[in-house]
N, C-alpha and C positions, 0 to 999 in steps of 0.2 A: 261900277260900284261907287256913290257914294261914299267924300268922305266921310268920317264918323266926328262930331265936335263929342272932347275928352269935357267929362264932367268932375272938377275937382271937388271934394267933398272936405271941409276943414272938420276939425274936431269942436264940437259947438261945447266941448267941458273944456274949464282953464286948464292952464298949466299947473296950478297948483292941487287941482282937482285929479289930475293926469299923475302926479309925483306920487299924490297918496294915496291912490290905488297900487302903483306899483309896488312902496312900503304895504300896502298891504298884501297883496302876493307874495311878497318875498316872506313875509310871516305868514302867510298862509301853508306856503308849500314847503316849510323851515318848521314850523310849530304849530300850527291847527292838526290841516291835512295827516300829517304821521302821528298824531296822537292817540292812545289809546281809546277803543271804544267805549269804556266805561268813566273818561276824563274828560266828562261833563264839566266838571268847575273849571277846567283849564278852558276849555274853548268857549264858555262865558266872560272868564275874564280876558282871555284876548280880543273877543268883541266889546266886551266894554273900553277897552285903551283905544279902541280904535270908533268909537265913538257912541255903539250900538244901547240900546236901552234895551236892560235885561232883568225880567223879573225874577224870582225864587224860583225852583226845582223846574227849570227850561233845558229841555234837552236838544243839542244840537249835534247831531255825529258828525264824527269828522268826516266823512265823502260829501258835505253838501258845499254847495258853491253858494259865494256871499261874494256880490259884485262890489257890493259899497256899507260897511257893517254898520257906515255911521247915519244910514237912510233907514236903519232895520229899528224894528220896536215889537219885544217877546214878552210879552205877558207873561204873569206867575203861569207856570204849570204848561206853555207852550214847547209844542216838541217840531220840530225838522228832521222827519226822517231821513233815512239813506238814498245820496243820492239826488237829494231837492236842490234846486238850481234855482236860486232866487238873485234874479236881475232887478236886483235895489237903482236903478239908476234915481226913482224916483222913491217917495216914502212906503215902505212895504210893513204892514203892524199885523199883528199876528196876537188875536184876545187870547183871553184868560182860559186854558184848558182845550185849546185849537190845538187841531192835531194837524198838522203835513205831511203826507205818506210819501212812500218812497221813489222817485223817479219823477215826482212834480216838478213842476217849470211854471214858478212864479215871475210872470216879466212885466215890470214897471215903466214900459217907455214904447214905442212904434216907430216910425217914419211917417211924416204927411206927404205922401206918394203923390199929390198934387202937384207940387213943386219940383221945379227941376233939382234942386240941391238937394229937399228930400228932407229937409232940415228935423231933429227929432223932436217927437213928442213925449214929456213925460207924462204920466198921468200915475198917481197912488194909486194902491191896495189893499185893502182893509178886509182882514177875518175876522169876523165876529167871536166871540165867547163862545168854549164846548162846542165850535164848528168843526166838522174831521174832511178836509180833503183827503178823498180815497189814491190810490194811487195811480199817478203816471198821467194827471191831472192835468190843464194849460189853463193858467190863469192870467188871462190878458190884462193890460193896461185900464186904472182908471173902476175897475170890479170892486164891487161889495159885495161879500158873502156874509148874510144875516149870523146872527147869534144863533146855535146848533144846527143850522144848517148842512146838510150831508150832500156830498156831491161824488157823484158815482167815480169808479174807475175808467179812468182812459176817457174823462170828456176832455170838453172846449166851453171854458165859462170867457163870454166875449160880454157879457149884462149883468147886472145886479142880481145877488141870487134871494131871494125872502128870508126872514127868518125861519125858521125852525119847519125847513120843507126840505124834501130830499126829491133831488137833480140829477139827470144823467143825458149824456149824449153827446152830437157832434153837431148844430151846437145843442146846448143843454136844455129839455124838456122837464118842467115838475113832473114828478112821478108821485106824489103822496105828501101829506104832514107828516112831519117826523112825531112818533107820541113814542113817550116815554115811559115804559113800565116799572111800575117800584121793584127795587133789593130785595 
């Protein structure tokens, strides 16, 4: 048997980068997390001290995971449902009236698997205005989801999704223009 060469991986974020995630866990799992369901302002404003841009009436429950609050950016009227796991490594923005359903996994960053050390990549995020990721959703690194664009339950958005087109699958096929019918 071959031996095996030990590949050490450093952590490619500072130290000081590394402290203030930790302060933020420690307020996360001390004051977000056990907050009441209906204590929306509270968990706005602890993303805001912690560096997040936060518009008007953004709903964020407290079960979602926020890896780095001060990469995040909520539009007026943006919700995070139950349960979304947004891996800010990188900038993740969320328009005006985007929904995020429950069980979604927003991730901001990958590995270049080319390389032996593996070293990460970030890449942003970006959800357009009145876009609803459906839930239990994977939104990779580096993705634009157009303005009202709908994306099915339980896909894999790995590309840019259009505007105002509704997507589903593994990975994600248009299915239709989203049209809108009047009140």
């Amino acid at each position: 048997m071959k031996s095996q060469k030990r590949i050490v991986r450093s952590s490619s974020h500072s130290f000081a980068n590394r402290m203030q995630r930790q302060v933020w866990n420690i307020t996360y799992w001390l004051l977000f997390r056990p907050s009441p369901k209906v204590a929306h302002f509270w968990r706005r404003w602890l993303l805001k001290i912690f560096g997040a841009s936060i518009g008007a009436r953004v709903v964020v429950h407290p079960s979602v995971i926020i890896w780095a609050p001060w990469n995040l950016v909520l539009k007026e009227g943006a919700c995070l449902g139950p349960n979304v796991d947004c891996y800010s490594v990188g900038a993740v923005e969320v328009g005006r009236n985007a929904v995020i359903s429950q069980y979604s996994y927003l991730c901001g960053a990958t590995h270049d698997y080319e390389t032996v050390r593996m070293p990460l990549v970030v890449a942003p995020i970006m959800i357009g205005d009145n876009a609803w990721v459906c839930a239990d959703v994977f939104v990779g690194p580096g993705v634009v989801i157009g303005e009202g664009a709908v994306v099915g339950a339980r896909s894999t958005v790995t590309r840019d999704v259009p505007s105002w087109m509704v997507v589903a699958g593994n990975p994600v096929r248009t299915l239709r223009e989203r049209q809108l019918r009047p009140e």
